[in-house]
C-alpha positions as a Markdown table, in Angstrom:
| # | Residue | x | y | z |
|---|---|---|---|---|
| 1 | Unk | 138.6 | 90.5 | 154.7 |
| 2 | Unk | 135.1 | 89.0 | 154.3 |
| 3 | Unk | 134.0 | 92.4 | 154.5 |
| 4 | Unk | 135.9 | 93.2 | 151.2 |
| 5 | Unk | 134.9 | 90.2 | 149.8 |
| 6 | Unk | 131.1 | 90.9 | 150.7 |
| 7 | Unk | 131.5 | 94.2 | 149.5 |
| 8 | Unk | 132.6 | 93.5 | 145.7 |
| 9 | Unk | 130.1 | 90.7 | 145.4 |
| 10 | Unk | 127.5 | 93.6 | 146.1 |
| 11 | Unk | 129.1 | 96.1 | 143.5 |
| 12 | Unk | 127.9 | 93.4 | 140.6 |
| 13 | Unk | 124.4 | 93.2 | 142.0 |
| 14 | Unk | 121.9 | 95.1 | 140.6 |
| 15 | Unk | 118.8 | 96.2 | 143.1 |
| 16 | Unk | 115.4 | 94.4 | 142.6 |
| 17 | Unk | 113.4 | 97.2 | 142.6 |
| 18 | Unk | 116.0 | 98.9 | 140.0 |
| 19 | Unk | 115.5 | 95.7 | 137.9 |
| 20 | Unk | 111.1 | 95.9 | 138.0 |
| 21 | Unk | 111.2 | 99.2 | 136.9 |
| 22 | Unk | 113.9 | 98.8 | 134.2 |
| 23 | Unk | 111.1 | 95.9 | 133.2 |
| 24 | Unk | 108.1 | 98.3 | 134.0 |
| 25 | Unk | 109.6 | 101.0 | 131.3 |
| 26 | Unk | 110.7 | 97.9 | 128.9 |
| 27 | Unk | 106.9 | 96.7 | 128.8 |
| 28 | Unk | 105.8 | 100.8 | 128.5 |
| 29 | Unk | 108.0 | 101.1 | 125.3 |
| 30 | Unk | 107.1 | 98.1 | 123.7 |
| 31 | Unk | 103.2 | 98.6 | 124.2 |
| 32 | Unk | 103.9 | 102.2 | 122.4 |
| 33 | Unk | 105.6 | 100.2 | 119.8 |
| 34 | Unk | 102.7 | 97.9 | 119.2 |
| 35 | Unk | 100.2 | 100.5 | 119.2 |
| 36 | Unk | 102.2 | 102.9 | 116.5 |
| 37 | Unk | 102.9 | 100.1 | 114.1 |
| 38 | Unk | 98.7 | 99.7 | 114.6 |
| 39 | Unk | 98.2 | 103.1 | 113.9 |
| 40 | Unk | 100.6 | 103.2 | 110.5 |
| 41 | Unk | 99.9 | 100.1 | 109.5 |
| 42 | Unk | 96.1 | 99.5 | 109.9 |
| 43 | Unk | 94.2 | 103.1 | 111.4 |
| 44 | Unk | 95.7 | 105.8 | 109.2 |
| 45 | Unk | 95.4 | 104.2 | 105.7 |
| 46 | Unk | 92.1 | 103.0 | 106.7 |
| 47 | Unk | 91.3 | 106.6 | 107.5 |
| 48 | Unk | 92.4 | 107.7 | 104.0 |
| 49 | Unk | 90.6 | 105.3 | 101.9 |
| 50 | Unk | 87.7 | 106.7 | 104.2 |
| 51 | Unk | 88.4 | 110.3 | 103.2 |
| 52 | Unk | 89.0 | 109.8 | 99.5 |
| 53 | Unk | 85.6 | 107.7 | 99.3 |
| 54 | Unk | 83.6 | 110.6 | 101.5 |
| 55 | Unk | 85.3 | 112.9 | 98.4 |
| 56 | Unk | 84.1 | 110.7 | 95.3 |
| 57 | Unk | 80.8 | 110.3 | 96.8 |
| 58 | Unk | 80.5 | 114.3 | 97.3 |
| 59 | Unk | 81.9 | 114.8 | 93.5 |
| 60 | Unk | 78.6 | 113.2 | 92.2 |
| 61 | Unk | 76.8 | 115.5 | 90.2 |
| 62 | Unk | 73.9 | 115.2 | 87.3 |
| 63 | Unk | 74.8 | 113.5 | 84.2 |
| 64 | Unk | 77.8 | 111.4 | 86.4 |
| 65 | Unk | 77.6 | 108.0 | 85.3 |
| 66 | Unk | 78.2 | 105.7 | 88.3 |
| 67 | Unk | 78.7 | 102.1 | 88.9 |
| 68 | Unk | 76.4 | 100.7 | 92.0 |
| 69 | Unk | 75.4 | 97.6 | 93.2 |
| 70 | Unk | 76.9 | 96.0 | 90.2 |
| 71 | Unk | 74.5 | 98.2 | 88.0 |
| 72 | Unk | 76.0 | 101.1 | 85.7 |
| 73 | Unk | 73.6 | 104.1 | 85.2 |
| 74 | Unk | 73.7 | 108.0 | 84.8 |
| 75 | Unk | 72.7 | 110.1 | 87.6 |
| 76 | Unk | 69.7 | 112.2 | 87.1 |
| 77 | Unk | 69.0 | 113.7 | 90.5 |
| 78 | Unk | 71.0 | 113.8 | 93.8 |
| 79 | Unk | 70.0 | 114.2 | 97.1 |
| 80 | Unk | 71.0 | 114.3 | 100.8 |
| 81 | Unk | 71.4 | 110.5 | 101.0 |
| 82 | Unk | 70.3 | 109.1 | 97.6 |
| 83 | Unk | 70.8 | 109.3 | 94.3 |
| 84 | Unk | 68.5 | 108.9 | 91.2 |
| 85 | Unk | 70.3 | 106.7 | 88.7 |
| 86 | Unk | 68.7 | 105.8 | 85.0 |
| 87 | Unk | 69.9 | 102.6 | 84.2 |
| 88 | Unk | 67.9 | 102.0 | 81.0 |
| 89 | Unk | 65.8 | 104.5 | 79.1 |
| 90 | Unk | 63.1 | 105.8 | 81.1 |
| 91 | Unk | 63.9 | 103.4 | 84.0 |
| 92 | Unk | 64.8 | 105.4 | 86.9 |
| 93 | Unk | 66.2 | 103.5 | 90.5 |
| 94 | Unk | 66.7 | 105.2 | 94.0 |
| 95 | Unk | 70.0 | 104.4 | 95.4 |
| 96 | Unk | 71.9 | 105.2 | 98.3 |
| 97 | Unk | 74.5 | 107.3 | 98.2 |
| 98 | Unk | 77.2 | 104.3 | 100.0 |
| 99 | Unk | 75.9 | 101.6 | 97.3 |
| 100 | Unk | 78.0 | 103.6 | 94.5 |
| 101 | Unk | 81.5 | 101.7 | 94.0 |
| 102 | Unk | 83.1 | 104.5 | 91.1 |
| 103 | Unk | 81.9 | 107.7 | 89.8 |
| 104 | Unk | 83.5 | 108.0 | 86.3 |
């Protein structure tokens, strides 16, 4: 009879090392979690802001009149890296290309 007994009490039990990796796989799926909602959230519209800056800066052309540095002017000659923007007649400043804000 205490063997019956014994033995029902042990049906509801659940085994230890059953019950760590239930945990273990809990923790995995909730670190994916954390890092996807990082990724959607924070990484990938970060990377798209990046791309559609990297595209405005490589639409500047002559004549573009850009804003940088706080300073509006018309672009006279682009390089590489810089730009040559006239911000007043006959007054011609060398700029980098990541100081421009807008290209209009």
């Amino acid at each position: 009879m205490n063997q019956a007994i014994e033995a029902g009490q042990n049906l509801g039990a659940v085994n230890p090392v059953m019950q760590q990796q239930a945990n273990t796989w809990t923790m995995v799926i909730y670190c994916l979690f954390v890092v996807a909602i990082l990724y959607f959230f924070m990484i990938r519209p970060s990377k798209k802001r990046m791309a559609e800056y990297q595209k405005m800066l490589d639409s500047i052309k002559v004549g573009s009149r850009v804003l940088a540095a706080g300073i509006y002017g018309t672009v006279k000659k682009v390089n590489e890296k810089t730009i040559d923007v006239e911000i007043a007649k006959g007054v011609v400043v060398e700029m980098n290309k990541n100081a421009v804000a807008n290209v209009e």
